[in-house]
C-alpha positions as CSV (number, residue, x, y, z in Angstrom):
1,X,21.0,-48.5,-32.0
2,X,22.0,-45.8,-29.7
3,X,22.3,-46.6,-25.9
4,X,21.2,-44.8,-22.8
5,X,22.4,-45.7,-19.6
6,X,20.4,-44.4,-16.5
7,X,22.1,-44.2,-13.5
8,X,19.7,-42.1,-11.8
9,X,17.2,-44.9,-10.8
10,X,14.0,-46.0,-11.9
11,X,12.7,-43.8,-8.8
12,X,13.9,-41.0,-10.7
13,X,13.4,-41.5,-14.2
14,X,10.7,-43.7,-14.4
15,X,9.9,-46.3,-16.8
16,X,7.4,-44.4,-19.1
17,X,9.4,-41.4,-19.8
18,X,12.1,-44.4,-20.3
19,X,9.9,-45.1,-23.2
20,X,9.7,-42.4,-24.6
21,X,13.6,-42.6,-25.8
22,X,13.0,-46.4,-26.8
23,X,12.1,-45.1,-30.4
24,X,15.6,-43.3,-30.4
25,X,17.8,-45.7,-28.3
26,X,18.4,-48.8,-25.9
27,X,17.4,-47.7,-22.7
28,X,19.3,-49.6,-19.5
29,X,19.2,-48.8,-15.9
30,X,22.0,-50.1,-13.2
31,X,23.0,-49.1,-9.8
32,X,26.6,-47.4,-10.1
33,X,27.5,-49.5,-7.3
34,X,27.3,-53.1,-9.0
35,X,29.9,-54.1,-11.7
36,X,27.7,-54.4,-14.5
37,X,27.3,-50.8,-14.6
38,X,30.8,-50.5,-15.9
39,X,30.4,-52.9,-18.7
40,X,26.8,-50.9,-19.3
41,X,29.0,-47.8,-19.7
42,X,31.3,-49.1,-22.0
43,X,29.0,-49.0,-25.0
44,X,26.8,-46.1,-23.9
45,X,26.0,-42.9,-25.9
46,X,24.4,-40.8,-23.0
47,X,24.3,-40.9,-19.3
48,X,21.3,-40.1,-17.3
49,X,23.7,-39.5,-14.2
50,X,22.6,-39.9,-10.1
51,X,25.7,-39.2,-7.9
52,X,28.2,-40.7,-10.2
53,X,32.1,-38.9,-10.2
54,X,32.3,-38.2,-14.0
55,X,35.7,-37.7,-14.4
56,X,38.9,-38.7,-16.3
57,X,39.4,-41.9,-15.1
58,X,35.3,-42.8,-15.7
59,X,35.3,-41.4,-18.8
60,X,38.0,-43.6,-20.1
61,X,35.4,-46.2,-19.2
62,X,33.0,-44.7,-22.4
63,X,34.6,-44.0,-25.1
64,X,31.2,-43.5,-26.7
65,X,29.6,-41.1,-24.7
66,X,27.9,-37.8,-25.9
67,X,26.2,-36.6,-23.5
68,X,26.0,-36.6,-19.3
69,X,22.8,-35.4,-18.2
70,X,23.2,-34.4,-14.7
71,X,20.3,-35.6,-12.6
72,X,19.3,-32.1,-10.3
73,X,20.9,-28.7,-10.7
74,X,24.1,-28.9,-8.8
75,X,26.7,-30.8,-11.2
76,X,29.9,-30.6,-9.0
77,X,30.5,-34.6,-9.5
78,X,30.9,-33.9,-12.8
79,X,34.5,-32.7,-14.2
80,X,32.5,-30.3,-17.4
81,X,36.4,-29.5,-18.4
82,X,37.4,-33.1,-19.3
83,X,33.8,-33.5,-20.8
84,X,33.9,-30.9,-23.0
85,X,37.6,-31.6,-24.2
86,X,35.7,-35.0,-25.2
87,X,32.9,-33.3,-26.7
88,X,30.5,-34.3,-24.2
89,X,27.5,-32.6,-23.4
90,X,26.8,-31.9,-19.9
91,X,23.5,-30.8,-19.0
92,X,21.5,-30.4,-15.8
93,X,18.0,-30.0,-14.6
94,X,17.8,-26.0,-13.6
95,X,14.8,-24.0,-12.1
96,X,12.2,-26.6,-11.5
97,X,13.9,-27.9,-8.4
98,X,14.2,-24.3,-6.9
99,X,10.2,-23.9,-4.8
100,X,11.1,-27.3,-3.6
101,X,14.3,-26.4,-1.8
102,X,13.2,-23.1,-1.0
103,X,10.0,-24.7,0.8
104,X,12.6,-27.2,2.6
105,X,15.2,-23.9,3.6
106,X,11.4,-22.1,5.2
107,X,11.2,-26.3,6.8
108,X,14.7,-26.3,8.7
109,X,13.9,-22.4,9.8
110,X,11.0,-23.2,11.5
111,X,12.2,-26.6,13.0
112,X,15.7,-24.8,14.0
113,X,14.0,-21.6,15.3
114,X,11.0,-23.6,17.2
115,X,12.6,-26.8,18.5
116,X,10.0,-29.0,16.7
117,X,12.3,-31.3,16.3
118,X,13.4,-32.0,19.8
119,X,9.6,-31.3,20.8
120,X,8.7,-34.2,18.8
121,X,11.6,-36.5,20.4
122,X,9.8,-35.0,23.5
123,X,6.4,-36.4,23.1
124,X,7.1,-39.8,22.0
125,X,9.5,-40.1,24.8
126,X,6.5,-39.5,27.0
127,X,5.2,-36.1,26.9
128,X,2.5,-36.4,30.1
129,X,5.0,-37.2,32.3
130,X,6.9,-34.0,31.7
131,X,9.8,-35.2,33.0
132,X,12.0,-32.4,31.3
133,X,11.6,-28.6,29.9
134,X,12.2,-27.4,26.5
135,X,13.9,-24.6,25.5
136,X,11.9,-22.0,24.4
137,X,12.0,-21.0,20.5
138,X,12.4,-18.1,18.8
139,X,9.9,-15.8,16.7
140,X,10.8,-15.0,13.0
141,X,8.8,-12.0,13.6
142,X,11.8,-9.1,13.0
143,X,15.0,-10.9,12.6
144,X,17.2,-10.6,9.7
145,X,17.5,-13.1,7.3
146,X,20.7,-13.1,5.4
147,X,20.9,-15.2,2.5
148,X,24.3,-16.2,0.3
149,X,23.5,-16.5,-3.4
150,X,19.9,-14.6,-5.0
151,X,20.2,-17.1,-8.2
152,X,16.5,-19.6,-8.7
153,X,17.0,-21.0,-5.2
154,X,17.9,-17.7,-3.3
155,X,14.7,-15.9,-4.9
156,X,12.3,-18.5,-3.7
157,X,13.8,-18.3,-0.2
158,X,13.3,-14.9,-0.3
159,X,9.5,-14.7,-1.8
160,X,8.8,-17.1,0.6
161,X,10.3,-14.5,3.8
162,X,7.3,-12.1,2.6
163,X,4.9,-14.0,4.6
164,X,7.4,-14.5,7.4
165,X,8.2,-10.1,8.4
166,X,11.8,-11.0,8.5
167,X,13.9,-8.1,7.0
168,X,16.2,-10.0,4.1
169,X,19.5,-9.0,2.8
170,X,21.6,-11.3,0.6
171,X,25.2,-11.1,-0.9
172,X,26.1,-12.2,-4.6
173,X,28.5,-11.6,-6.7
174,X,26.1,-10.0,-8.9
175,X,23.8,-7.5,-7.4
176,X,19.9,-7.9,-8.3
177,X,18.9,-3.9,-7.8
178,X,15.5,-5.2,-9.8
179,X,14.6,-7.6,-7.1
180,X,16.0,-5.3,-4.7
181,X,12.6,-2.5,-5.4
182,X,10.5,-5.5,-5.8
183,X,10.8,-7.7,-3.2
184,X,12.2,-4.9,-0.5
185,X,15.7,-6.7,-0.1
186,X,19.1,-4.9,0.5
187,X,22.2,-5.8,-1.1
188,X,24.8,-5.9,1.7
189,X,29.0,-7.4,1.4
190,X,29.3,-10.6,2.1
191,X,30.8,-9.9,5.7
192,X,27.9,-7.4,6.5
193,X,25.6,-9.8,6.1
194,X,27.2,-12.5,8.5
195,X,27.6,-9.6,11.2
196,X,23.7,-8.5,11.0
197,X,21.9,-11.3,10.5
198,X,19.9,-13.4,12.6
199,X,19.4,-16.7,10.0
200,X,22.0,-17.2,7.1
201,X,21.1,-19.6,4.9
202,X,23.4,-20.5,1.7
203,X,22.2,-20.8,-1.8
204,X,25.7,-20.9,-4.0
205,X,26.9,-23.9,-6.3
206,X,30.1,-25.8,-4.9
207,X,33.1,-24.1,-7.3
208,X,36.5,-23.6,-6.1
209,X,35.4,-20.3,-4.9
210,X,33.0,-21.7,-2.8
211,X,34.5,-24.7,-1.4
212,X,34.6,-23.7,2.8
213,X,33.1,-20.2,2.1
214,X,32.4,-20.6,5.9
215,X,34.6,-21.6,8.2
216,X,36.1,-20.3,11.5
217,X,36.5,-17.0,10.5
218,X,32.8,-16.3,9.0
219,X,31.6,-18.0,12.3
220,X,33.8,-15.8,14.6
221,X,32.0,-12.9,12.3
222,X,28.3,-14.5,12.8
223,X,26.0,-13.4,16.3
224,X,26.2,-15.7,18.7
225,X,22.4,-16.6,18.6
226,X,22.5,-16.8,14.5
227,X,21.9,-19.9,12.9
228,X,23.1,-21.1,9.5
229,X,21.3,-23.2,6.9
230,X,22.6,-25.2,4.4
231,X,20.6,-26.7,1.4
232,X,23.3,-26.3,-1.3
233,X,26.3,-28.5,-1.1
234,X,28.4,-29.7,2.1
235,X,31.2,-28.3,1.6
236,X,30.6,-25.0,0.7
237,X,30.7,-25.0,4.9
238,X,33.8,-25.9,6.7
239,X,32.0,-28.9,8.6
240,X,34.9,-29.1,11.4
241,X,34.3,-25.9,12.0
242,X,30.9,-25.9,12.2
243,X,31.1,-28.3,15.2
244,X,33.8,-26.3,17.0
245,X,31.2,-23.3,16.5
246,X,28.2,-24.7,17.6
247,X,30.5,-26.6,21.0
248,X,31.8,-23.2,21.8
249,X,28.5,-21.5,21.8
250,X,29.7,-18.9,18.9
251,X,26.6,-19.4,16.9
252,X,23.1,-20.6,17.8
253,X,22.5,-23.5,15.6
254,X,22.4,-25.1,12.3
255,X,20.0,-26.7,10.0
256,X,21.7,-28.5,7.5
257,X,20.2,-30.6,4.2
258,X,23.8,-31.7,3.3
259,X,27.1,-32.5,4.5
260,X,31.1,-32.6,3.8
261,X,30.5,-36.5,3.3
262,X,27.2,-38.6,2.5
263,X,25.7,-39.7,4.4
264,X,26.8,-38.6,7.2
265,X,28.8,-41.5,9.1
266,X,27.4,-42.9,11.9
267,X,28.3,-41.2,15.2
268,X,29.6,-38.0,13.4
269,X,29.7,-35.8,16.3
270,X,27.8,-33.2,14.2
271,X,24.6,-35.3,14.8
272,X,25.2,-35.3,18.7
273,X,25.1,-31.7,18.9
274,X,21.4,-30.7,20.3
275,X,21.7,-27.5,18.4
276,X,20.9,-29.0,15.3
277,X,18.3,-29.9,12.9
278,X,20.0,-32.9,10.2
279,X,18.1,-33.2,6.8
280,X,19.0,-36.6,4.7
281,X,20.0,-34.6,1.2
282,X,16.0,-34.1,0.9
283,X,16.0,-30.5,-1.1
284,X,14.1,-31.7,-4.1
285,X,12.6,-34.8,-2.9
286,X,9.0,-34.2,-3.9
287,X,6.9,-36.5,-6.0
288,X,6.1,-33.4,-8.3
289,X,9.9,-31.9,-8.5
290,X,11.4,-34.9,-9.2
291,X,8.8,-36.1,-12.1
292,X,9.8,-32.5,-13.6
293,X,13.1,-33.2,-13.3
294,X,13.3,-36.8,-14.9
295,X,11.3,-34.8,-17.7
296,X,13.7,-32.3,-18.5
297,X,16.6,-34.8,-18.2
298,X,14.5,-36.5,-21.1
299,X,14.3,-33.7,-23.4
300,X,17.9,-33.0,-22.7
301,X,18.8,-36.8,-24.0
302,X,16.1,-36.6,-26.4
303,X,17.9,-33.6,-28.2
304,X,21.2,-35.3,-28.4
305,X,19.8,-38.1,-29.8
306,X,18.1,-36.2,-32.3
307,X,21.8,-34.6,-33.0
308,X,20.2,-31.3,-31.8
309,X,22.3,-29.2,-29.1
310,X,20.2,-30.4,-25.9
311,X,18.7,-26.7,-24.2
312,X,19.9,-27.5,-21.0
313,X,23.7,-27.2,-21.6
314,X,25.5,-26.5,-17.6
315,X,27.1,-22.8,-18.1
316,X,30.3,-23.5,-18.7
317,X,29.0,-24.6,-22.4
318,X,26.7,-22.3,-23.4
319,X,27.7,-20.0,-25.7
């Protein structure tokens, strides 16, 4: 009998949809950090994958598997080249995840623009005493929101900005002149945008292309009362230079979901800055999201187990 290794967590992929495979295949979970995971992997024809680095060296480790399915929709911690030499499947879990993390961009906005954060610290610390002043916030009301990448996630942000009277613009490497009459947004270069706007919030996948897509000089670029939000992957932002920025007063603040390492290590000088608002990796941590997420990583094992091409497949293998 086939096996299926799930190193996503029961949290994730819970028992019952765990059952639903059990006609097909052995179904195991284990933590990637204890050493039984290894000798789990070892025998394993599909991989219902967390965090895990699938790479050369862990693939060595199963010589049996067929498929990786890529728990969420970025899949940077997977190598797809040395996969597919293999023949392995790599899929991921795209578009139900993308209202969740667009409600969560709307969430750091709001707590970045309106100090609710720090007002919060404020009132536990003691709030009738008024021993110290807040900063004032910001309205939304007219500012420019400037958002990197209009794929699933970028589209939500900007449905969402409808409510908000922000004007939007967003860079991509492929324009979207149908959303652009729809949803009254203006396609602007990528340097335009950090010049004019007064949020910029990211929505690309970590590729080469993307790795430190802002650093120094897209912060030098940037209004010194902007703020930047991050809900796609750490290092798509130059993280060192982020703090320099934010110590030197060229930007106004960030609101960040993710970072260059995770978690972020204790006493990070990042998380001392007052100017920002720190998220624990929480984009599509919703009951809901992640249930439909577990589900579609089940049809995708499902498939392969059924020797059907799973419908899920990462781009890089669709043909």
């Amino acid at each position: 009998m086939k096996k299926v290794l799930v190193g996503a967590g029961k949290i994730n992929f819970p028992e019952e949809l765990a059952d639903g495979l059990r006609d097909l295949a052995e179904v195991v979970y284990e933590s990637p950090r204890e050493e039984a995971y290894i000798e789990e992997l070892r025998d394993a024809d599909a991989l219902i994958a967390g965090m895990e680095t699938v790479d050369d060296a862990f693939l060595d480790k199963a010589p049996g598997l067929g498929i990786v399915a890529r728990f969420g929709v970025g899949y940077d911690s997977v190598d797809v080249g040395a996969c597919t030499k293999r023949g392995i499947h790599v899929t991921h879990t795209p578009g139900v995840l993308s209202g969740a993390v667009a409600d969560l961009t709307w969430g750091l906005i709001l707590s970045q623009m309106r100090g609710i954060v720090e007002s919060d610290g404020h009132v536990r610390e003691g709030w009738a005493g008024r021993t110290r002043r807040l900063p004032l916030g910001a309205d939304t009301e007219g500012k420019t929101l400037g958002i990197v990448g209009m794929g699933r996630i970028g589209v939500e942000v900007a449905k969402r900005a409808q409510g908000f009277d922000v004007d939007v613009v967003y860079s991509d490497v492929y324009r979207r002149e149908d959303l652009e009459e729809s949803m009254g947004i203006k396609f602007v270069e990528f340097d335009e945008l950090l010049k004019s706007a007064d949020i910029v919030s990211i929505h690309v996948p970590l590729i080469p292309s993307t790795r430190h897509l802002i650093g120094a000089r897209e912060f030098e670029l940037m209004k010194e009362d902007a703020i930047i939000v991050n809900t796609s992957r750490g290092p798509v932002i130059d993280q060192a230079a982020l703090v320099e920025s934010l110590k030197e007063g060229k930007i106004g603040g960030a609101a960040l979901d993710v970072f260059e390492e995770e978690p972020l290590p204790a006493g990070d000088e990042l998380a001392g800055l007052g100017s920002t608002v720190l998220a624990s990796h929480i984009g599509s941590a919703t009951v809901e999201t992640r249930r439909k997420m577990a589900e579609v990583c089940a049809v995708n094992v499902r498939a392969f187990l059924e020797g059907k091409t799973p419908p899920n497949l990462v781009p890089e293998q669709r043909k």
